[in-house]
N, C-alpha and C positions, 0 to 999 in steps of 0.2 A: 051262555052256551054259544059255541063255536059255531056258524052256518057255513059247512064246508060247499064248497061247489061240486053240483051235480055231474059226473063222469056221462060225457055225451052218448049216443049210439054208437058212433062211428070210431069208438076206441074199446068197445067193449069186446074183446076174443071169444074166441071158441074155448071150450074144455077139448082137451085131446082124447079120441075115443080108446077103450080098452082094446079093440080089436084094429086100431090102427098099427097097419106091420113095419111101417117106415118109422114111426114115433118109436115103438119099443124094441126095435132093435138096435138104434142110437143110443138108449137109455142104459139098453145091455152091453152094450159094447161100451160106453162112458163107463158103467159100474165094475166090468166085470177086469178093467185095468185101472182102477181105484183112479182117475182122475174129475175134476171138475170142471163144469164150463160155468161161465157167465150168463147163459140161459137160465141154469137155474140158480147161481148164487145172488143173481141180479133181479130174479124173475121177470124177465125179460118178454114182454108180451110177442114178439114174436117168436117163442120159442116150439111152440104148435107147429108151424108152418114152416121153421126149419128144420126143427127135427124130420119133419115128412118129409124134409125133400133131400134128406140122410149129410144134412151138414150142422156144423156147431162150431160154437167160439168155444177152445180149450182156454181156460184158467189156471195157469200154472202159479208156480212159488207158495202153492198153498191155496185154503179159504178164506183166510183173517187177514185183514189189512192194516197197517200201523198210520193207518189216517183217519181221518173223522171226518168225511165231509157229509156236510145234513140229508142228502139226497138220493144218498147209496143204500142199497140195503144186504152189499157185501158185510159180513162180520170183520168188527170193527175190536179186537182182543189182542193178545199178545201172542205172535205167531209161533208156531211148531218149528221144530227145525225142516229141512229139504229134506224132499224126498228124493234120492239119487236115480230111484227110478222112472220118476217124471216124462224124463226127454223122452226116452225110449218107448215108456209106455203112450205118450202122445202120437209119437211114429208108428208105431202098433196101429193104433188107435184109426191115424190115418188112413192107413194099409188096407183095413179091414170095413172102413165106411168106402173106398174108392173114390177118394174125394178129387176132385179136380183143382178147389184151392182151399185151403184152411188158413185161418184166422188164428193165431196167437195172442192171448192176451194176459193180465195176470194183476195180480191185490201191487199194492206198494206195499218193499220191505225198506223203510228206511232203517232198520236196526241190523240190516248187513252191509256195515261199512266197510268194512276190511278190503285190501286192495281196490277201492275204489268200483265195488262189485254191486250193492242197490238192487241187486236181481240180474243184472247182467249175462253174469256167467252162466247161468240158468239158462236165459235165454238164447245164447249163444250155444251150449249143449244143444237144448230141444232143436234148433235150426237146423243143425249138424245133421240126429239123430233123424228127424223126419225127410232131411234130404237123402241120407241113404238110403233108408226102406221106399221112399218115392219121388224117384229122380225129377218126375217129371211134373211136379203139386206143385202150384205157384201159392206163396207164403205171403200171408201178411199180417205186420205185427202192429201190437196195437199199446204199445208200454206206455208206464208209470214215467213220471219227468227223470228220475236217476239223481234228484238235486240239481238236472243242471250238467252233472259231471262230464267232460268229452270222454273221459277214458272209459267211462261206464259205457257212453254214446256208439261209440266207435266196436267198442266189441258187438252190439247187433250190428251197424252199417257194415261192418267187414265182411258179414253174413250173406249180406247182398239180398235184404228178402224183397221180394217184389213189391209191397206198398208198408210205406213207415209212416203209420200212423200214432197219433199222438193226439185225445179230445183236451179243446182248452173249456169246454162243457159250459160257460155260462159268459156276461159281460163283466170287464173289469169291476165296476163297483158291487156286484154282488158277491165278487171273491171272497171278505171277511166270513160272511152269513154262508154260503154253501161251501165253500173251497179254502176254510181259515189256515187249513195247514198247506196248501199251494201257493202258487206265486205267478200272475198272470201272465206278467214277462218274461220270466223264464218258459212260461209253454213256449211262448212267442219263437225265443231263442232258441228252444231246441228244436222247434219248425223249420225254422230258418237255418240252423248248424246239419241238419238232415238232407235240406235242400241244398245247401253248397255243396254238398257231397254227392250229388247227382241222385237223390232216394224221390222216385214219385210219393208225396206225401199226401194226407188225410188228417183231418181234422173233424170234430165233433162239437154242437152246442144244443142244450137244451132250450124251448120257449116254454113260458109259462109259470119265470120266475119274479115277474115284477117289472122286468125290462121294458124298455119304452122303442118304438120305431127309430127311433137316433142312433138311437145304444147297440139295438142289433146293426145298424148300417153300419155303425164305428167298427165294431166287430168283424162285420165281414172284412172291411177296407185292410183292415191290422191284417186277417189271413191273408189276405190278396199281396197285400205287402214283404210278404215272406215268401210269397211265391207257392202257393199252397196249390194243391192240384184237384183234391177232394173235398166237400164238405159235406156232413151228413149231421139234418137239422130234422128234429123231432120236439114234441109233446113231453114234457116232464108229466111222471104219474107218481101219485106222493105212494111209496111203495107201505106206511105204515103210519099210523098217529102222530112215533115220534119223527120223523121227519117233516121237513119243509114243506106248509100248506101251497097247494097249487094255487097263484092269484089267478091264472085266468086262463080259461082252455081254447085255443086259436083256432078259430074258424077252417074250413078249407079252403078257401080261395085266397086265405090269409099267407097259404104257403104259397101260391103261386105267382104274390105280389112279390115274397121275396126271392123265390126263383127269378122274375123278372128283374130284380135289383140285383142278382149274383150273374147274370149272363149280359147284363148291361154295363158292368162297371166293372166287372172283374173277366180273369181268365179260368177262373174255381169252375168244375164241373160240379152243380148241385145236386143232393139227394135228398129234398125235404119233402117231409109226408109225416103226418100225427104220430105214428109209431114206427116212424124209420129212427135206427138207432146204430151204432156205430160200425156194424157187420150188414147192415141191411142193405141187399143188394150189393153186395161187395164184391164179387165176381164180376157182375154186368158194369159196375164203374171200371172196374181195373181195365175192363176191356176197351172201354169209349176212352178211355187215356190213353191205351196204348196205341188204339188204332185212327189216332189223331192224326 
């Protein structure tokens, strides 16, 4: 028998109350434009705390992913086709919480190849769609690698969304074991093809997969390298049986050695904290960047 390790205090959430009016009204307004976020296909522990405070990561292209990585606990099927009224109902969507910035994010479709599309064009709609309805929402998107594609690339960048983000989520060698259908260097590249193009960028990794103190510093140094602007470092929580056993749950003061290591050798603005995750605090970074 397996001896899973004990889930600390200081990662354990709240349940959301029934009579909390910030939490169900986000919930109502997600369901009542048939969309989904990454709060709940991810189960996202800080999804409590954002719903209250009337924000959410929309999950567009769908719920089913056509990747496998051990660690997700997005559905993992053979996807539906688009819903054509996605963008627009995300724009609604926005309109209707009064967001100040909203977070885009979405499954990987590698099974829409055609023109060189991966989810793209999607993503280029919704941009559109929620720029109209709210001129004034600062965007930030958080895609799938596209393969790599510049043509796929370039239809968000032209978009111009305020932070382009993209998680390279673990260290190279554990790529095969959590990330077997990704490709490290290629995040790398399309960090780096985002940043040549003048996009403030974002990046994301989990701790708590096996990684050694090197591996994570190798790690940051590669983002630093590409010129990366964000990083948002969290706690992996194994979301179910079959996913990847957590080796080891990192202390707190563990993230503050590595905050110390990202403001000493890099130009990265850090977000590390046990359950900071790839939208967390994503408002208050975009603004310490910009008001650099």
């Amino acid at each position: 028998m397996v001896n899973r390790l004990r889930l600390p205090e200081y990662l354990k959430t709240k349940i959301p109350s029934l009579d909390n009016k910030e939490f169900q009204t986000v919930k109502k307004i997600i369901s009542k434009n048939n969309l989904h976020t990454v709060c709940d296909g991810a189960r996202c522990p800080n999804k409590c705390e954002c719903y209250s405070s009337k924000t959410a990561t929309f999950l567009i292209l769908g719920d089913t992913c056509t990747r496998n990585c051990a660690f997700c606990n997005i559905s993992q099927k053979t996807p539906l086709g688009l819903d054509e009224n996605e963008p627009y109902n995300v724009a609604l969507a926005v309109k209707e919480l009064n967001l100040k910035y909203c977070v885009i994010t979405s499954v990987t479709r590698d099974d829409l190849k055609e023109n060189n599309d991966y989810g793209s064009i999607h993503y280029e709609k919704t941009i559109e769609e929620v720029r109209k309805l709210n001129p004034d929402v600062k965007i930030e998107v958080l895609i799938p690698d596209f393969k790599g594609n510049h043509i796929a690339l370039d239809r968000v960048i032209k978009q111009k969304p305020d932070v382009f983000n993209h998680n390279i989520e673990t260290i190279k060698r554990l790529y095969p074991i959590a990330r077997s259908m990704a490709n490290y260097d290629c995040t790398l590249e399309v960090l780096k093809y985002a940043k040549d193009k003048n996009m403030i960028t974002k990046s994301g990794f989990m701790l708590g997969l096996g990684e050694s103190k090197e591996e994570i510093e190798e790690l940051i140094i590669n983002l630093d390298n590409v010129g990366l602007d964000i990083v948002t470092i969290g706690q992996y929580i194994q979301p179910s049986k079959k996913h990847l056993e957590v080796k080891k749950y990192y202390a707190l003061d563990e993230y503050s050695l590595i905050e110390d290591f990202i403001k000493k050798y890099t130009k990265i603005l850090p977000v590390a904290a046990p359950l900071a995750r790839s939208s967390y605090k994503a408002y208050e970074s975009y603004k310490k960047i910009i008001e650099k």
